[in-house]
GUDOPA-730231 format. One record per residue (C-alpha): x, y, z; chain. Coordinates in Angstrom, 2 decimals. Example, Ala and Ser with C-alpha at 12.3 -4.5 7.8 and 13.67 -1.06 7.14 Angstrom:
REM GUDOPA-730231
{X = 12.30; Y = -4.50; Z = 7.80; mol = A}
{X = 13.67; Y = -1.06; Z = 7.14; mol = A}
***
This chain:
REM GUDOPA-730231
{X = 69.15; Y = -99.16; Z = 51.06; mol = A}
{X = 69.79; Y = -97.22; Z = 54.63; mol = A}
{X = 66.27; Y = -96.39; Z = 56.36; mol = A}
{X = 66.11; Y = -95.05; Z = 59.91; mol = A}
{X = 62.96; Y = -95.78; Z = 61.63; mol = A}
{X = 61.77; Y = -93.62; Z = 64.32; mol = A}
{X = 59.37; Y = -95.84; Z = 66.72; mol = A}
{X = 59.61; Y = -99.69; Z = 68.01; mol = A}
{X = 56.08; Y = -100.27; Z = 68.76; mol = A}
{X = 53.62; Y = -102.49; Z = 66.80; mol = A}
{X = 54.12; Y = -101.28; Z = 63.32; mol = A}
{X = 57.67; Y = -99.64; Z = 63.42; mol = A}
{X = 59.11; Y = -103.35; Z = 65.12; mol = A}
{X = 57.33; Y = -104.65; Z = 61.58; mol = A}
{X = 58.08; Y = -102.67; Z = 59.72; mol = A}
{X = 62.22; Y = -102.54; Z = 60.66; mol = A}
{X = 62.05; Y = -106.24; Z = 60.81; mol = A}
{X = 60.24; Y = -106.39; Z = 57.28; mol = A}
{X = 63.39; Y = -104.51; Z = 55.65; mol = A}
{X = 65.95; Y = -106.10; Z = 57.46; mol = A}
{X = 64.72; Y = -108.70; Z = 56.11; mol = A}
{X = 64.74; Y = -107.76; Z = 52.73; mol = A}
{X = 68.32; Y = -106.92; Z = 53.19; mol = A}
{X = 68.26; Y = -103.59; Z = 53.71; mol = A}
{X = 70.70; Y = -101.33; Z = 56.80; mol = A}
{X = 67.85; Y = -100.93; Z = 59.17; mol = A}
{X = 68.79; Y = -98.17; Z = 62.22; mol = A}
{X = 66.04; Y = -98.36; Z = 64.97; mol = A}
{X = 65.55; Y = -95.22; Z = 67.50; mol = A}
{X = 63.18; Y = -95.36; Z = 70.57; mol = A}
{X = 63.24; Y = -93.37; Z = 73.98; mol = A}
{X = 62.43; Y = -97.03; Z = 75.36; mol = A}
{X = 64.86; Y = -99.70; Z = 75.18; mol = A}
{X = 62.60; Y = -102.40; Z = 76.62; mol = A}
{X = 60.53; Y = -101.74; Z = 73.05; mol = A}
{X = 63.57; Y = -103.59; Z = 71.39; mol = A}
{X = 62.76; Y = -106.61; Z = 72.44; mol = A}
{X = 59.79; Y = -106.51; Z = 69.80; mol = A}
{X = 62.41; Y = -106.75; Z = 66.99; mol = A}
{X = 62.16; Y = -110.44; Z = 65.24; mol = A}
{X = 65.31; Y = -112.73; Z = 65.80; mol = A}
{X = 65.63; Y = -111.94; Z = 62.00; mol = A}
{X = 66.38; Y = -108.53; Z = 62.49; mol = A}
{X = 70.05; Y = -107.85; Z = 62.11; mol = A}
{X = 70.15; Y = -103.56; Z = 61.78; mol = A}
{X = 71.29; Y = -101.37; Z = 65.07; mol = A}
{X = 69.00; Y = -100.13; Z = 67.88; mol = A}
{X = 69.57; Y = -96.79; Z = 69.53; mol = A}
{X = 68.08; Y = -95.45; Z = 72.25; mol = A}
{X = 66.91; Y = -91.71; Z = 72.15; mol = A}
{X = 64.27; Y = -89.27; Z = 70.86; mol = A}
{X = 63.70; Y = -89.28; Z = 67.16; mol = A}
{X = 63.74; Y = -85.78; Z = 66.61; mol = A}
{X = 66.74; Y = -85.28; Z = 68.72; mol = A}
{X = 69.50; Y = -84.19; Z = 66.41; mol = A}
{X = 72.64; Y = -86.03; Z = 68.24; mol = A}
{X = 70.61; Y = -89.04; Z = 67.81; mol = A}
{X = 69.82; Y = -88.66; Z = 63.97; mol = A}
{X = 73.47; Y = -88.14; Z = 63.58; mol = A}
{X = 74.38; Y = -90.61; Z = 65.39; mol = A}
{X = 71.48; Y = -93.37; Z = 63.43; mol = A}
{X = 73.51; Y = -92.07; Z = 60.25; mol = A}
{X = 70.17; Y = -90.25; Z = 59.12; mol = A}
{X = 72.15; Y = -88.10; Z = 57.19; mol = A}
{X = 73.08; Y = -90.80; Z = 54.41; mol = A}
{X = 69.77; Y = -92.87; Z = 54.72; mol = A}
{X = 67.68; Y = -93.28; Z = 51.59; mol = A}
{X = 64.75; Y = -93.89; Z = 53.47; mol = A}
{X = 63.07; Y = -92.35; Z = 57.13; mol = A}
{X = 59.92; Y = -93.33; Z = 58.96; mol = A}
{X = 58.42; Y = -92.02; Z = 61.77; mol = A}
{X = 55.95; Y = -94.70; Z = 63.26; mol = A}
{X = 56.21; Y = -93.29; Z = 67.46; mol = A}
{X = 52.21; Y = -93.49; Z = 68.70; mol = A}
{X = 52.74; Y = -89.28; Z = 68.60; mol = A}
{X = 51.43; Y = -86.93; Z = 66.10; mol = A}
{X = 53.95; Y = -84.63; Z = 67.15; mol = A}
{X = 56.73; Y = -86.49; Z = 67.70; mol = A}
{X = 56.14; Y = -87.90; Z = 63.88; mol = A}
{X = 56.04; Y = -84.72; Z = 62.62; mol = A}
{X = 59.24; Y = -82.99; Z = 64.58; mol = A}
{X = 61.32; Y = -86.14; Z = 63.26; mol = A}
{X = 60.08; Y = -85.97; Z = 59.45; mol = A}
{X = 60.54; Y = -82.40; Z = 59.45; mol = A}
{X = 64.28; Y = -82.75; Z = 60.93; mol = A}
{X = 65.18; Y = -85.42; Z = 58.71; mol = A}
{X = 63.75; Y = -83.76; Z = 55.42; mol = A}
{X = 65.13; Y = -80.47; Z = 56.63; mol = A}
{X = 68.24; Y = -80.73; Z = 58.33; mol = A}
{X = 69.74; Y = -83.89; Z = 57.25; mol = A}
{X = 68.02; Y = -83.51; Z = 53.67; mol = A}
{X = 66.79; Y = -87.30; Z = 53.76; mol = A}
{X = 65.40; Y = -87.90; Z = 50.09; mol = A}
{X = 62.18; Y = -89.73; Z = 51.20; mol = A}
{X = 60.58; Y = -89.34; Z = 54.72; mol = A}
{X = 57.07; Y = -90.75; Z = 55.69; mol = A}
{X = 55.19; Y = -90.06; Z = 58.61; mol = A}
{X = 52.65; Y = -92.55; Z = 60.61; mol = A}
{X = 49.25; Y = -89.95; Z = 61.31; mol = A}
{X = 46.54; Y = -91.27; Z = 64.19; mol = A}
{X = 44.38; Y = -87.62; Z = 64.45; mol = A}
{X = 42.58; Y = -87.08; Z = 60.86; mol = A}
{X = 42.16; Y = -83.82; Z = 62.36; mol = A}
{X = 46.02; Y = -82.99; Z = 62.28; mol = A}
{X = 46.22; Y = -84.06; Z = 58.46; mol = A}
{X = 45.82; Y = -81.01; Z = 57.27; mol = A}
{X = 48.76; Y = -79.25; Z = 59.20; mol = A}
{X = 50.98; Y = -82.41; Z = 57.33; mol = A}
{X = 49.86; Y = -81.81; Z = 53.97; mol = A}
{X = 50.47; Y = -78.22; Z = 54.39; mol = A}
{X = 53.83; Y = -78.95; Z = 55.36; mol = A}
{X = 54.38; Y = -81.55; Z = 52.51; mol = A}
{X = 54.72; Y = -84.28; Z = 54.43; mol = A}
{X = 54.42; Y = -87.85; Z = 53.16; mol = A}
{X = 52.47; Y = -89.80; Z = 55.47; mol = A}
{X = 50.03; Y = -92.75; Z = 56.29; mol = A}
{X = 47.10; Y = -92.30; Z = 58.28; mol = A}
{X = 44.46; Y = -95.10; Z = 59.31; mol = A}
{X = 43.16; Y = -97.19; Z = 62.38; mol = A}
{X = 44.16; Y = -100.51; Z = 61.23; mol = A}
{X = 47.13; Y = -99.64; Z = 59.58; mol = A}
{X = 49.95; Y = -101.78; Z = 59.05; mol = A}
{X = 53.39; Y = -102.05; Z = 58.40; mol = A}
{X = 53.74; Y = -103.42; Z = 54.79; mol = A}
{X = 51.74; Y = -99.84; Z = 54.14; mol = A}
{X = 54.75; Y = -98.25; Z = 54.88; mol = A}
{X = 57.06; Y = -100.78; Z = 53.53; mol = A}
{X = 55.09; Y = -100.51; Z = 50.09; mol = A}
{X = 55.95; Y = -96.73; Z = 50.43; mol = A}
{X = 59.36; Y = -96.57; Z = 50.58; mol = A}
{X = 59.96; Y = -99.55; Z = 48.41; mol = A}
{X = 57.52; Y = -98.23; Z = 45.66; mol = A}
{X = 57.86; Y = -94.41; Z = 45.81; mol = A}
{X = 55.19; Y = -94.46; Z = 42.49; mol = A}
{X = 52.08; Y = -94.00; Z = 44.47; mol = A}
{X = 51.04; Y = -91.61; Z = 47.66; mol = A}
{X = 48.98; Y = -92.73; Z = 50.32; mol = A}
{X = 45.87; Y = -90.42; Z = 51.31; mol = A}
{X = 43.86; Y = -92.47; Z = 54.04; mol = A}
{X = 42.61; Y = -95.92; Z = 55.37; mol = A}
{X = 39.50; Y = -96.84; Z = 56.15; mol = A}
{X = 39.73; Y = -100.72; Z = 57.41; mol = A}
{X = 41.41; Y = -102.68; Z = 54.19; mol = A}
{X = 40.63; Y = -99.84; Z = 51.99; mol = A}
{X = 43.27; Y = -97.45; Z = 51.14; mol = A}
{X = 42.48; Y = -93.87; Z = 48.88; mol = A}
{X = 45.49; Y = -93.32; Z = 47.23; mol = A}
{X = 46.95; Y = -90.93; Z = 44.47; mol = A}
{X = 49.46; Y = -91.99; Z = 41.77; mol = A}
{X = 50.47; Y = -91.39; Z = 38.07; mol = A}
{X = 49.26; Y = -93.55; Z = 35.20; mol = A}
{X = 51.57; Y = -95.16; Z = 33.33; mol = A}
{X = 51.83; Y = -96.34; Z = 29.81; mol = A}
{X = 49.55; Y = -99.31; Z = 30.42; mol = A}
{X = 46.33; Y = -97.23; Z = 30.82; mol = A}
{X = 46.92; Y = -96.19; Z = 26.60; mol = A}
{X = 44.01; Y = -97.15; Z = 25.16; mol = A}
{X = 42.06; Y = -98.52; Z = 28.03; mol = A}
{X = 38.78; Y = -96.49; Z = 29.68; mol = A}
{X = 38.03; Y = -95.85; Z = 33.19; mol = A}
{X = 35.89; Y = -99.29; Z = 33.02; mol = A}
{X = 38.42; Y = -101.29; Z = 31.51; mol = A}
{X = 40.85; Y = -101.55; Z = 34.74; mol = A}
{X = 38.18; Y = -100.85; Z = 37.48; mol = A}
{X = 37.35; Y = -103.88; Z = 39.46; mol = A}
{X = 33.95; Y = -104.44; Z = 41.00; mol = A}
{X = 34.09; Y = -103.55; Z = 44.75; mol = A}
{X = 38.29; Y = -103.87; Z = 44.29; mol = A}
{X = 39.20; Y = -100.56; Z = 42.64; mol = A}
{X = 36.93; Y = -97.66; Z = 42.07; mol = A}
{X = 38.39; Y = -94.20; Z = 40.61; mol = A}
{X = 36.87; Y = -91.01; Z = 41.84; mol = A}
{X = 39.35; Y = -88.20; Z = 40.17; mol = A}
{X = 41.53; Y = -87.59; Z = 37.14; mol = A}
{X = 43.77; Y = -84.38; Z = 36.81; mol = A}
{X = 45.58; Y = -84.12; Z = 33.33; mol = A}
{X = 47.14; Y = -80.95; Z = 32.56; mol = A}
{X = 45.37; Y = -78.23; Z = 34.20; mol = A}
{X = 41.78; Y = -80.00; Z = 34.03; mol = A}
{X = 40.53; Y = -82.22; Z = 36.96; mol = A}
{X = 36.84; Y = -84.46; Z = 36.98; mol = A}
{X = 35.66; Y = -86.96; Z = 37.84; mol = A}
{X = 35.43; Y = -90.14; Z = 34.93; mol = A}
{X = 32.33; Y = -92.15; Z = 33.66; mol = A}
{X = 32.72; Y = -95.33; Z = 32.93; mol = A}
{X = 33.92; Y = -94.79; Z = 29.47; mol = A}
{X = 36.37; Y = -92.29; Z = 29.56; mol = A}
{X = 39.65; Y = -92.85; Z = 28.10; mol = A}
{X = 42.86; Y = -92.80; Z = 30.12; mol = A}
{X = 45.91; Y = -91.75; Z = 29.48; mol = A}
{X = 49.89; Y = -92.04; Z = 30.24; mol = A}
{X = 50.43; Y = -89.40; Z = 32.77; mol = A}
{X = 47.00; Y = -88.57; Z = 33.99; mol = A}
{X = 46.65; Y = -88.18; Z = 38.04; mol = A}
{X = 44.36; Y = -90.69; Z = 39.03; mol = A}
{X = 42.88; Y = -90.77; Z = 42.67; mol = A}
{X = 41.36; Y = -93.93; Z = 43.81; mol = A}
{X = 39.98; Y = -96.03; Z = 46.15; mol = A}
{X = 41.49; Y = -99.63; Z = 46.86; mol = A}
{X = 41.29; Y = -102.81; Z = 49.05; mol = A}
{X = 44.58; Y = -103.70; Z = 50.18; mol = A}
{X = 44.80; Y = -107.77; Z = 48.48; mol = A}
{X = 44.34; Y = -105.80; Z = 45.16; mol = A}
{X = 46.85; Y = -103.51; Z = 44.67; mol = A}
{X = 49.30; Y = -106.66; Z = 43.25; mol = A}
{X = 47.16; Y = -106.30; Z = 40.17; mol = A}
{X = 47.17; Y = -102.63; Z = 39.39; mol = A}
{X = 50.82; Y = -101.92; Z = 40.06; mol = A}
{X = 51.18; Y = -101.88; Z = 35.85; mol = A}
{X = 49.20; Y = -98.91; Z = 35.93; mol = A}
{X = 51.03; Y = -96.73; Z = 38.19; mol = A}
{X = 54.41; Y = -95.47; Z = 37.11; mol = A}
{X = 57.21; Y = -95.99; Z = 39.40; mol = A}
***
């Protein structure tokens, strides 16, 4: 897979070292060179220096055959000018967007932007993101992520208490069709519902059966 990753601080370093290491073309763009040096000696992708939303420098990263784009920079805006130019202008398929002011969220899920928003966030968040593509990240709040996915055939026949775990997994919301409530404990699930949940972060291993990719 070709990802470009916008930002070589904390996370994005992580995060480009992560998939580099997993084999995938990994093309890293930051205004500062000196934030290269953050990059593992196991990363093997390109580095380019340049802004992320700059359209020369998108060309030249090869955004416009990339599978995969994230925008990590420490900038709200510069997060969302890059997302937007890679989902609009090269037409990049999937395009996620790092979020540090709750109180911009609203302006990115008006746009349609996929993001990831949270204080201690991390870069396998991401990394589960574009590797997964089944479920979409609302918040963090510490090690607990609220996130949104589909249900997939494993939920047949199970309730909302058979796959909740005690202070692991909690649902709060379940659209199906043009209905949406909130489940008791006993109410039956189904292949396709939209479930919104709640999550700690060592848990989601065990309810990746559930969520159709």
């Amino acid at each position: 897979m070709n990802v470009v990753v916008v930002g070589c601080g904390r996370v994005g370093s992580q995060l480009a070292t992560l998939l580099s290491v997993e084999g995938h073309n990994v093309v890293v763009i930051d205004r500062d060179a000196e934030s290269f040096k953050r990059l593992g000696t196991t990363f093997n992708g390109v580095t380019i220096k340049g802004l992320g939303f700059d359209e020369e420098v998108l060309e030249e990263a090869g955004t416009r055959d990339c599978d995969a784009f994230a925008a990590v920079t420490n900038l709200d805006n510069t997060n969302l000018m890059a997302t937007e130019v890679a989902r609009k202008i090269f037409n990049v398929p999937h395009a996620v967007a790092r979020l540090y002011n709750p109180v911009r969220e609203r302006t990115y899920q008006q746009l349609g932007l996929d993001y990831v928003c949270g204080t201690t966030l991390v870069a396998e968040t991401l990394l589960d993101k574009i590797m997964a593509g089944h479920g979409h990240h609302l918040a963090s709040v510490g090690d607990v992520e609220v996130v949104q996915f589909k249900a997939s055939a494993a939920v047949e026949g199970k309730t909302v208490g058979d796959i909740e775990i005690d202070r692991r997994f909690r649902i709060a919301v379940v659209a199906r069709g043009d209905s949406m409530f909130v489940p008791e404990n006993g109410t039956a699930l189904h292949a396709g519902d939209i479930i919104v949940a709640s999550v700690k972060d060592e848990t989601f291993p065990k309810l990746e059966r559930f969520m159709e990719e």
